[in-house]
PQR file of N, CA, C, O and H, with PARSE charges and radii, in Angstrom:
ATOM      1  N   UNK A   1       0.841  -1.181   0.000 -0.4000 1.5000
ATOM      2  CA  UNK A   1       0.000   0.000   0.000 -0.0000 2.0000
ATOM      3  C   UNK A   1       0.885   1.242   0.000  0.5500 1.7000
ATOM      4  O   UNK A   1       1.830   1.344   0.782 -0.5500 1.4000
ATOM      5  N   UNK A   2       0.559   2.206  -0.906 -0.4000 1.5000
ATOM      6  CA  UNK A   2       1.315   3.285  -0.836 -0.0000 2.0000
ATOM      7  C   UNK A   2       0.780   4.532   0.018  0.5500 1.7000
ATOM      8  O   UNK A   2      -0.351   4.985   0.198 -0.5500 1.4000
ATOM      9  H   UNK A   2      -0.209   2.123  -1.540  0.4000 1.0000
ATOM     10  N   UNK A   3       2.203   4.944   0.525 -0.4000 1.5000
ATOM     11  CA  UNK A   3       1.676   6.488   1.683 -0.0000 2.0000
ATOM     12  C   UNK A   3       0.399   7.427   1.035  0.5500 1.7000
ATOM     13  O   UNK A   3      -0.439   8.006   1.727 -0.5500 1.4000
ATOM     14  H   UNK A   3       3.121   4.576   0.379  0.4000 1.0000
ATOM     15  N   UNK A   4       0.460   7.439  -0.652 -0.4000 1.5000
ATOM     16  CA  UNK A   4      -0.322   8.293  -1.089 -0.0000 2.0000
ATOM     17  C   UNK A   4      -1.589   7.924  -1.368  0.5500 1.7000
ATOM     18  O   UNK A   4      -2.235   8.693  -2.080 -0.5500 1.4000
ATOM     19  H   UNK A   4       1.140   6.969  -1.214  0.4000 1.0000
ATOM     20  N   UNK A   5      -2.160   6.828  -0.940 -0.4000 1.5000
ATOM     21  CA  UNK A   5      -2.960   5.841  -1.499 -0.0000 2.0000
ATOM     22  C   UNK A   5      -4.203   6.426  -0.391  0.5500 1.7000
ATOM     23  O   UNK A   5      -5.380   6.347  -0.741 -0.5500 1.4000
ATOM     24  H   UNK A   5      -1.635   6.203  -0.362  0.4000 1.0000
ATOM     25  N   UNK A   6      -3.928   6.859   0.607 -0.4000 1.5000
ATOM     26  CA  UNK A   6      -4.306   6.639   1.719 -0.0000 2.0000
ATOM     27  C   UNK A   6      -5.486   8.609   1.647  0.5500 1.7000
ATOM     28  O   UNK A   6      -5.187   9.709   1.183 -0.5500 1.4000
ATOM     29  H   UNK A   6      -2.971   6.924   0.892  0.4000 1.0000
ATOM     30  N   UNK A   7      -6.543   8.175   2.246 -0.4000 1.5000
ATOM     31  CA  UNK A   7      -7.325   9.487   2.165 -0.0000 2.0000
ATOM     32  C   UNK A   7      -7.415  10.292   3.642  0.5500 1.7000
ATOM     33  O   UNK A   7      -7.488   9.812   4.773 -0.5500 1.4000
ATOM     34  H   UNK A   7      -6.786   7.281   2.622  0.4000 1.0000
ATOM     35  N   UNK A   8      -7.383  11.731   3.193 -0.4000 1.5000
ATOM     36  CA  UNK A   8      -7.471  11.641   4.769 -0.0000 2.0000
ATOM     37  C   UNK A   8      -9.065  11.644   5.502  0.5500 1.7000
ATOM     38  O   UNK A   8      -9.221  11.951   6.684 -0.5500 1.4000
ATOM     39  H   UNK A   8      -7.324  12.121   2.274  0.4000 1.0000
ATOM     40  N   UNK A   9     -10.386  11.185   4.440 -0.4000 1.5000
ATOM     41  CA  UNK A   9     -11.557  10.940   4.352 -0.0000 2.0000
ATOM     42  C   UNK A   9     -12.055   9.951   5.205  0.5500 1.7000
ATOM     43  O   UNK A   9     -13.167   9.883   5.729 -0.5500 1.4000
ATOM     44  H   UNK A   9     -10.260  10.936   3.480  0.4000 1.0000
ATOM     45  N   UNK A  10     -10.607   8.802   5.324 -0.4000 1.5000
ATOM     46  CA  UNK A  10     -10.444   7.612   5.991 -0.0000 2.0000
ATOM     47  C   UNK A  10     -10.012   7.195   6.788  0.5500 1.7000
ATOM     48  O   UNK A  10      -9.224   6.256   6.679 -0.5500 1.4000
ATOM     49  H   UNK A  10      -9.704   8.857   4.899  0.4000 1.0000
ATOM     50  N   UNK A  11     -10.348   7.714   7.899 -0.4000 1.5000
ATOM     51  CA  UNK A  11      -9.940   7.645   9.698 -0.0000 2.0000
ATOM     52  C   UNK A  11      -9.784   6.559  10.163  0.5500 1.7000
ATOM     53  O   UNK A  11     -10.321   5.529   9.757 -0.5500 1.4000
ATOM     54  H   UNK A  11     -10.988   8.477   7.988  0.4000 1.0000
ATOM     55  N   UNK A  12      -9.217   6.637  10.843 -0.4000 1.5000
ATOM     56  CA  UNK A  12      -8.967   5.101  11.623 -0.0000 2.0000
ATOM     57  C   UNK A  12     -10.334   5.235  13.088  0.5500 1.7000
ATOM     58  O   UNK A  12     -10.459   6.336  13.624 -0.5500 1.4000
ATOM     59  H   UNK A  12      -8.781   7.474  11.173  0.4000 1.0000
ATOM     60  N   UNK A  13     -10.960   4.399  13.426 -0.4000 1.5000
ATOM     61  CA  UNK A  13     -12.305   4.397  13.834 -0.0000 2.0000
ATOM     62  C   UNK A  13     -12.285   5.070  15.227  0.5500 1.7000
ATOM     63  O   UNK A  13     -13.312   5.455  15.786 -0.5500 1.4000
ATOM     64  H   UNK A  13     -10.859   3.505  12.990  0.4000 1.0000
ATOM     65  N   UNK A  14     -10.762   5.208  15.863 -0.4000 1.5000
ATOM     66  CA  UNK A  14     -10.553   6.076  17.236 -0.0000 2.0000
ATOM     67  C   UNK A  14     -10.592   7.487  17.030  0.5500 1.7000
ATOM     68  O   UNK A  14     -10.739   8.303  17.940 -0.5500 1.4000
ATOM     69  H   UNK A  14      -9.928   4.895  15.409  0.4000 1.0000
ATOM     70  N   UNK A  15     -10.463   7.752  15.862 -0.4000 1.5000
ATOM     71  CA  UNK A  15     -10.066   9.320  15.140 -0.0000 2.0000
ATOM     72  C   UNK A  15     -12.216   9.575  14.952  0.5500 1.7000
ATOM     73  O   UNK A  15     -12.891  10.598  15.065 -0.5500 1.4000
ATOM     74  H   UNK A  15     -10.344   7.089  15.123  0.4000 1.0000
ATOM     75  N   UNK A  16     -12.432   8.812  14.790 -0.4000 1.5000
ATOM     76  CA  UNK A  16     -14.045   9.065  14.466 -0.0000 2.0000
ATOM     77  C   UNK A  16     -14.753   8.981  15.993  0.5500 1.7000
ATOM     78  O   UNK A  16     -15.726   9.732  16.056 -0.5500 1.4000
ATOM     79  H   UNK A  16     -11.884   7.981  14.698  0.4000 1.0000
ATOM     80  N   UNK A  17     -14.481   8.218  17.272 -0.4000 1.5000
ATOM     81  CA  UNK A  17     -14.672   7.895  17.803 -0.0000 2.0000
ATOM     82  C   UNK A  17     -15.112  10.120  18.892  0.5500 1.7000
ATOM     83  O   UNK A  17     -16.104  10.719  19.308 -0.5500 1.4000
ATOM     84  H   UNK A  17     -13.691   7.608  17.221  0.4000 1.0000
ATOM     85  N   UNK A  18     -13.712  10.354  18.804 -0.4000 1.5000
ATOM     86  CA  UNK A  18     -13.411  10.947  19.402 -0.0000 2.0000
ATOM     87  C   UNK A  18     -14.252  12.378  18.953  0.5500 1.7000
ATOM     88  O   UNK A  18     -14.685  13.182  19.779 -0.5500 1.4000
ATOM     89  H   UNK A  18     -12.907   9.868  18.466  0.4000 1.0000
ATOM     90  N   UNK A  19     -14.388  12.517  17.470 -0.4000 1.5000
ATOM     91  CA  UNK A  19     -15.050  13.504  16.892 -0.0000 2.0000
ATOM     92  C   UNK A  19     -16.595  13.540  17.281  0.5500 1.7000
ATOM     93  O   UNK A  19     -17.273  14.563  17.187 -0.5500 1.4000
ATOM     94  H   UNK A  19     -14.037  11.864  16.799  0.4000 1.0000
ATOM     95  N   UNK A  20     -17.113  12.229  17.756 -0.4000 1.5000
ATOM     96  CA  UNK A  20     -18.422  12.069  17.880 -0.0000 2.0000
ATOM     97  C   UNK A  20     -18.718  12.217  19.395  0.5500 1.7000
ATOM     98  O   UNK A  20     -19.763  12.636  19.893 -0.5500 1.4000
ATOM     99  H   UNK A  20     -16.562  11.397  17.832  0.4000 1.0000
ATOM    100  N   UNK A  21     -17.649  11.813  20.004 -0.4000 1.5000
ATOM    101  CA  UNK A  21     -18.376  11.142  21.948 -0.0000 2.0000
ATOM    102  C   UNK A  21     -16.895  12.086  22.432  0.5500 1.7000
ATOM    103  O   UNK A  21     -16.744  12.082  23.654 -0.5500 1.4000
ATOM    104  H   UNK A  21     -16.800  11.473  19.600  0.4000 1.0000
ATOM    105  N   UNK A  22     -15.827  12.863  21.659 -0.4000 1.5000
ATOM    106  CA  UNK A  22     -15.060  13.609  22.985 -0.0000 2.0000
ATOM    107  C   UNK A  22     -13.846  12.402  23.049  0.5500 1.7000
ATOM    108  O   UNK A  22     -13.690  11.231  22.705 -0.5500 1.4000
ATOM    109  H   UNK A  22     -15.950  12.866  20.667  0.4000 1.0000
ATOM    110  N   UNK A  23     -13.226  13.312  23.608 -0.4000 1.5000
ATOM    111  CA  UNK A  23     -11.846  12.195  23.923 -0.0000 2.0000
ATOM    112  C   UNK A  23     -11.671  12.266  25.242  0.5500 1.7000
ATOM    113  O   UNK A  23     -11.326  13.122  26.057 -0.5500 1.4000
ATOM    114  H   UNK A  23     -13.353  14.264  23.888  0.4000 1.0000
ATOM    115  N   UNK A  24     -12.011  11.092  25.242 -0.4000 1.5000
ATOM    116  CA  UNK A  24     -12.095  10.236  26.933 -0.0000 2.0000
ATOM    117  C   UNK A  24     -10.669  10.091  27.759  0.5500 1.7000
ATOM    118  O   UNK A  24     -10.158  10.539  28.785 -0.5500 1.4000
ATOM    119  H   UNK A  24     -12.291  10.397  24.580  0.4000 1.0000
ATOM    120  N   UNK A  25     -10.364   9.245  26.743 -0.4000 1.5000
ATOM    121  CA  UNK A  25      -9.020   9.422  27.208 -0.0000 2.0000
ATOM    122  C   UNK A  25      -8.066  10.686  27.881  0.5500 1.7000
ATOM    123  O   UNK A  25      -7.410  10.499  28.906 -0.5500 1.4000
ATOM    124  H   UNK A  25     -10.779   8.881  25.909  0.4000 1.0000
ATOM    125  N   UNK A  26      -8.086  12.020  27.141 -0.4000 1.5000
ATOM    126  CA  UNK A  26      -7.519  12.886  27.349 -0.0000 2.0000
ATOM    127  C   UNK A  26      -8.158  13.954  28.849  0.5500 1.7000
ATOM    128  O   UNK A  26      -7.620  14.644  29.715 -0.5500 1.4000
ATOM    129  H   UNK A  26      -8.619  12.171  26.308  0.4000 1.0000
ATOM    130  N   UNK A  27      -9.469  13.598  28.511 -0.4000 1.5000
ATOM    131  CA  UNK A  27      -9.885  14.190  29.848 -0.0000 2.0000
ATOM    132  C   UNK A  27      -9.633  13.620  31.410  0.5500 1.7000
ATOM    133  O   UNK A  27      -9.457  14.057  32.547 -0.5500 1.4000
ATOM    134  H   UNK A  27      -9.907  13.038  27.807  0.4000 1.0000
ATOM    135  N   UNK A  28      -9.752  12.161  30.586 -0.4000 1.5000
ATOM    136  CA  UNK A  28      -8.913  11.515  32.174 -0.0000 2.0000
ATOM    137  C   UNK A  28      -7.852  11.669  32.669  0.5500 1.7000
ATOM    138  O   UNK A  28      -7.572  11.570  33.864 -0.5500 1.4000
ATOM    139  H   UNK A  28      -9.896  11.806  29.662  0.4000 1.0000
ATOM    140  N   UNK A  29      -6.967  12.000  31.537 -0.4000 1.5000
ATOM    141  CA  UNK A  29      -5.663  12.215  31.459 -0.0000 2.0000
ATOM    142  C   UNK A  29      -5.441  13.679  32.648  0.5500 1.7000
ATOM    143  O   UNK A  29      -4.780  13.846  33.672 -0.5500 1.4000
ATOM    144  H   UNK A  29      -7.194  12.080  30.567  0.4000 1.0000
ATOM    145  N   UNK A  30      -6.299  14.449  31.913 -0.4000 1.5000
ATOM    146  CA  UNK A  30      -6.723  15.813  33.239 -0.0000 2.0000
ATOM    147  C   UNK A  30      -6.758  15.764  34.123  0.5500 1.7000
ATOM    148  O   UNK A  30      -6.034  16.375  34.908 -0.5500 1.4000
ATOM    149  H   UNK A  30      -6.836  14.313  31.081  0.4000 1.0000
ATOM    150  N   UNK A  31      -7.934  14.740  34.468 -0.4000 1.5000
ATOM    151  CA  UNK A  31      -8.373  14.799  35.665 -0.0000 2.0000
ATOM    152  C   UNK A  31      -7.342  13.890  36.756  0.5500 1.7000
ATOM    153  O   UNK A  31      -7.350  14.111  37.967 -0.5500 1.4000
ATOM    154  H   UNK A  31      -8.522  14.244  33.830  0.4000 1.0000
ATOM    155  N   UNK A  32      -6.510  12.894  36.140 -0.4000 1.5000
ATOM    156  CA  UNK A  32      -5.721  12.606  37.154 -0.0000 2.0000
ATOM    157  C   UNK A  32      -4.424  13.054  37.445  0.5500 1.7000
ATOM    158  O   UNK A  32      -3.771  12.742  38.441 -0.5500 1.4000
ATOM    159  H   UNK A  32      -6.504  12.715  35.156  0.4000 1.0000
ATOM    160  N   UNK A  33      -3.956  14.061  36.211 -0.4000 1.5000
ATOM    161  CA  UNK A  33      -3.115  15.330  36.666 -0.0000 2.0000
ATOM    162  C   UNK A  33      -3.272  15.934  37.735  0.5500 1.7000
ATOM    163  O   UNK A  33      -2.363  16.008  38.563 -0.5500 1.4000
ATOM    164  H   UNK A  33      -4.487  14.314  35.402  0.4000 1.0000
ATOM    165  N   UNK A  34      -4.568  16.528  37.928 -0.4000 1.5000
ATOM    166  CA  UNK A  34      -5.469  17.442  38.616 -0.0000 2.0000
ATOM    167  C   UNK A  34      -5.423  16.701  40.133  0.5500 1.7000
ATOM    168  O   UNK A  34      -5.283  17.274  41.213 -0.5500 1.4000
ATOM    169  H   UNK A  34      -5.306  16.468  37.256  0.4000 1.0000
ATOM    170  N   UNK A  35      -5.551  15.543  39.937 -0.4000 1.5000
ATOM    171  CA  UNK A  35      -5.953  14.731  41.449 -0.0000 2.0000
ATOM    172  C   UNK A  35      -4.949  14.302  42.240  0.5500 1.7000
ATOM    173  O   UNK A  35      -4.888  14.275  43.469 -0.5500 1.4000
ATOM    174  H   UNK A  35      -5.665  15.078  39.059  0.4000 1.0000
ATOM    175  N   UNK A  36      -3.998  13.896  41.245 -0.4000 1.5000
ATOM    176  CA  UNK A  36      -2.414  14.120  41.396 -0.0000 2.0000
ATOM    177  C   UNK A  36      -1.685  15.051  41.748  0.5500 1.7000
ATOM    178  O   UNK A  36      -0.602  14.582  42.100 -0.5500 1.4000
ATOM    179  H   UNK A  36      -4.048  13.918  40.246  0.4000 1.0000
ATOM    180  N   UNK A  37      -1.720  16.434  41.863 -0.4000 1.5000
ATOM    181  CA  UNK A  37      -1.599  17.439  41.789 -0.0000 2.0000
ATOM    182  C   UNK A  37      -2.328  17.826  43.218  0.5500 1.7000
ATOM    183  O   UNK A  37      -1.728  18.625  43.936 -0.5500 1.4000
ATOM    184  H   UNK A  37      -2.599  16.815  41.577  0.4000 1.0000
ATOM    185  N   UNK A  38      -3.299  17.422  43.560 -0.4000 1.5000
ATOM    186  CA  UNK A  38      -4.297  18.479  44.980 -0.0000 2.0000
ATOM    187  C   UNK A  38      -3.748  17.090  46.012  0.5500 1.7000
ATOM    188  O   UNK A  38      -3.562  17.305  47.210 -0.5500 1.4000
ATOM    189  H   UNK A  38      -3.787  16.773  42.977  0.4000 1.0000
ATOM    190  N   UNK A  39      -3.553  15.902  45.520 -0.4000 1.5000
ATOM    191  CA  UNK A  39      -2.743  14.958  46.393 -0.0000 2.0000
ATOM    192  C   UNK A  39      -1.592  15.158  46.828  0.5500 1.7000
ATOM    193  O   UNK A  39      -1.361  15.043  48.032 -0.5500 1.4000
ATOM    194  H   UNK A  39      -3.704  15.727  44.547  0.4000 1.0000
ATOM    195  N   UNK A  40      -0.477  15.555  45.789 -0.4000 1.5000
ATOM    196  CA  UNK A  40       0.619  16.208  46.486 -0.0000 2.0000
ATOM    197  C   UNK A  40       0.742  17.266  47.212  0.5500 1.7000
ATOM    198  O   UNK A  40       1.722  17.585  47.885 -0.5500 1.4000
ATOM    199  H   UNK A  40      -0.665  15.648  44.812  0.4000 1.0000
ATOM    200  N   UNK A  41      -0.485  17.957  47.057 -0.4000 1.5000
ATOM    201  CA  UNK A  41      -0.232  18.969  47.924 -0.0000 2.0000
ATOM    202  C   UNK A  41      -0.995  18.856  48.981  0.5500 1.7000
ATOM    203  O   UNK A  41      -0.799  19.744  49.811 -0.5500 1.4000
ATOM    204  H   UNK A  41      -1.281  17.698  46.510  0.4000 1.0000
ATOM    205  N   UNK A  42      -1.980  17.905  49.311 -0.4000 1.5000
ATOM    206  CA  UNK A  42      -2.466  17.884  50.635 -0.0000 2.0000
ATOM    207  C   UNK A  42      -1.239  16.748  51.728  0.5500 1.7000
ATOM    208  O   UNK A  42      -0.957  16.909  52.915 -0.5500 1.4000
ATOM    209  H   UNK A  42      -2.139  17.184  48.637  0.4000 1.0000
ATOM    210  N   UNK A  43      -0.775  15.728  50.832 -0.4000 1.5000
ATOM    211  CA  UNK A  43       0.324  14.989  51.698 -0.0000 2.0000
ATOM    212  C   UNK A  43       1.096  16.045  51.685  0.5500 1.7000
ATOM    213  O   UNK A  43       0.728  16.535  52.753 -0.5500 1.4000
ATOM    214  H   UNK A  43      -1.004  15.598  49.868  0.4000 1.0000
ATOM    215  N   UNK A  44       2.056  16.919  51.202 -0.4000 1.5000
ATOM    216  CA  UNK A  44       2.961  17.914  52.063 -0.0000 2.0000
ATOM    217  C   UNK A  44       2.032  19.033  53.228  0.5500 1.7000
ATOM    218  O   UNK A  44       2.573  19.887  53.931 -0.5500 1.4000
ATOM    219  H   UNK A  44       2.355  16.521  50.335  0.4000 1.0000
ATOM    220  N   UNK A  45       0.903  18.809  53.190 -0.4000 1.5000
ATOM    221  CA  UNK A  45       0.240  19.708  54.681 -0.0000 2.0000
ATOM    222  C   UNK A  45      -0.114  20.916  53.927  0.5500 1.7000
ATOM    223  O   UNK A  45       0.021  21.979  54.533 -0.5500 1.4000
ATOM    224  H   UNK A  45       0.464  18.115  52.619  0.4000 1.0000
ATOM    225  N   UNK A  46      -0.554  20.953  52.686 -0.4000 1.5000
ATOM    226  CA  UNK A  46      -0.784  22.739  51.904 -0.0000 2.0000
ATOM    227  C   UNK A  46      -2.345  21.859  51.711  0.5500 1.7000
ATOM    228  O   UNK A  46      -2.667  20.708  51.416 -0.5500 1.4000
ATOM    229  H   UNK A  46      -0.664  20.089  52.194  0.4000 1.0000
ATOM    230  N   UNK A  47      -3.040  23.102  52.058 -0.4000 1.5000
ATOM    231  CA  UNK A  47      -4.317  23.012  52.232 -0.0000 2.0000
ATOM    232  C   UNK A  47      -4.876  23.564  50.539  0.5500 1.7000
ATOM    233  O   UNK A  47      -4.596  24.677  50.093 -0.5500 1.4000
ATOM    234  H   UNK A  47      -2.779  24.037  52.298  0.4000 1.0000
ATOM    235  N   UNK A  48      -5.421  22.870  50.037 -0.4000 1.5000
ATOM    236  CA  UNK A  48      -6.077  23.657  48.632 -0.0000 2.0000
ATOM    237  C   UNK A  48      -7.426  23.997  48.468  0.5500 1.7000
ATOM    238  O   UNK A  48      -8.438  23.385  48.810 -0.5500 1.4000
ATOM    239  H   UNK A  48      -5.649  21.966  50.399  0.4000 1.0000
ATOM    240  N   UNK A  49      -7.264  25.209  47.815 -0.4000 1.5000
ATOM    241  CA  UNK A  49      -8.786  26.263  48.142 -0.0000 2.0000
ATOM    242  C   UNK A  49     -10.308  25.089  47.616  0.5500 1.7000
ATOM    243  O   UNK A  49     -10.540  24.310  46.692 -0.5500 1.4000
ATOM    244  H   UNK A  49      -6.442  25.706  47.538  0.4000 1.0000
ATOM    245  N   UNK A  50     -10.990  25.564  48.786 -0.4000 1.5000
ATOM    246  CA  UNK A  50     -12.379  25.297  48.208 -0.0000 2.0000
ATOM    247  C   UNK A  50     -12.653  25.108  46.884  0.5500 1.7000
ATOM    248  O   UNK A  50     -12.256  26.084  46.246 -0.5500 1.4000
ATOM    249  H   UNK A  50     -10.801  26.197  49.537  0.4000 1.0000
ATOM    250  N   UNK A  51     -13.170  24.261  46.181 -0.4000 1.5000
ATOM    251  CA  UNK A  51     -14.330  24.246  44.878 -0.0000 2.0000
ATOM    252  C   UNK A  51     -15.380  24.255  45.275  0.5500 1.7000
ATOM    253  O   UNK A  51     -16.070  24.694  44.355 -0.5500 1.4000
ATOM    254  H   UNK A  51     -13.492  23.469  46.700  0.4000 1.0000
ATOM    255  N   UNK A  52     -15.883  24.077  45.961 -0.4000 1.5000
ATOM    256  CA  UNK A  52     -17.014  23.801  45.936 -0.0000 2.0000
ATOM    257  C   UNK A  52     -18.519  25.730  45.880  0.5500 1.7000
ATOM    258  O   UNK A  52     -18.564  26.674  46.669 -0.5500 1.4000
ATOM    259  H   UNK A  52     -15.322  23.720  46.709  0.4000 1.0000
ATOM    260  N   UNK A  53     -18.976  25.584  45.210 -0.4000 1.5000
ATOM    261  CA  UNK A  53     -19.597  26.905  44.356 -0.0000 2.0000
ATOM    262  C   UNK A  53     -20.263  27.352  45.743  0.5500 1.7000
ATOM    263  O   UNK A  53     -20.156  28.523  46.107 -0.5500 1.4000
ATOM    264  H   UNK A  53     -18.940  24.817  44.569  0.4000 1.0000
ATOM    265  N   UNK A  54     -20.941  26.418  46.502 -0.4000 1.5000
ATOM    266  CA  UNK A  54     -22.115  27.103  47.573 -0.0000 2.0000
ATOM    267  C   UNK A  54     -20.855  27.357  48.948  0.5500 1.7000
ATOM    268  O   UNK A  54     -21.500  27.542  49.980 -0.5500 1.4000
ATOM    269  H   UNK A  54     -21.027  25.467  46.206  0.4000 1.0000
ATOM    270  N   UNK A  55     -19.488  27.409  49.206 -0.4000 1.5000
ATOM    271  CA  UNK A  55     -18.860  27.200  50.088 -0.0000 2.0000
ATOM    272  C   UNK A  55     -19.033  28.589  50.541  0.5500 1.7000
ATOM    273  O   UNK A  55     -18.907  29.360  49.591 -0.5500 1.4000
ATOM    274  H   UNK A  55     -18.964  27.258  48.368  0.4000 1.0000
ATOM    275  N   UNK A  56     -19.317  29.283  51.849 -0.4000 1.5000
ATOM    276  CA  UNK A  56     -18.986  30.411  52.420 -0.0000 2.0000
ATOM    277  C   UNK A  56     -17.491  31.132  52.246  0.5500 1.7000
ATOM    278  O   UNK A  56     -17.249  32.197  52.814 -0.5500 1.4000
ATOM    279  H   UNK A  56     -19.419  28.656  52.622  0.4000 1.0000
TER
END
């Protein structure tokens, strides 16, 4: 099969996947940055601000 043969019409079904339902993957990828991230800083004793919207 040649490199030029190839369309770019013709996705590979994860490339379609992602256009339709979001990329899952990458947001998880976030979110356990994120969780990773408020973890290290609560095991060193640093307190991290509220989220929560109704908090006083």
């Amino acid at each position: 099969m040649k490199p030029d043969s190839t369309r770019t019409e013709e996705l590979p079904i994860y490339e379609s996947l992602i256009r339709e339902r979001g990329d899952v993957v990458e947001e998880a990828r976030v979110v356990a940055e994120e969780t990773q991230h408020q973890m290290s800083l609560a095991l060193s004793g640093v307190a991290p601000a509220s989220q929560e919207t109704g908090a006083p």
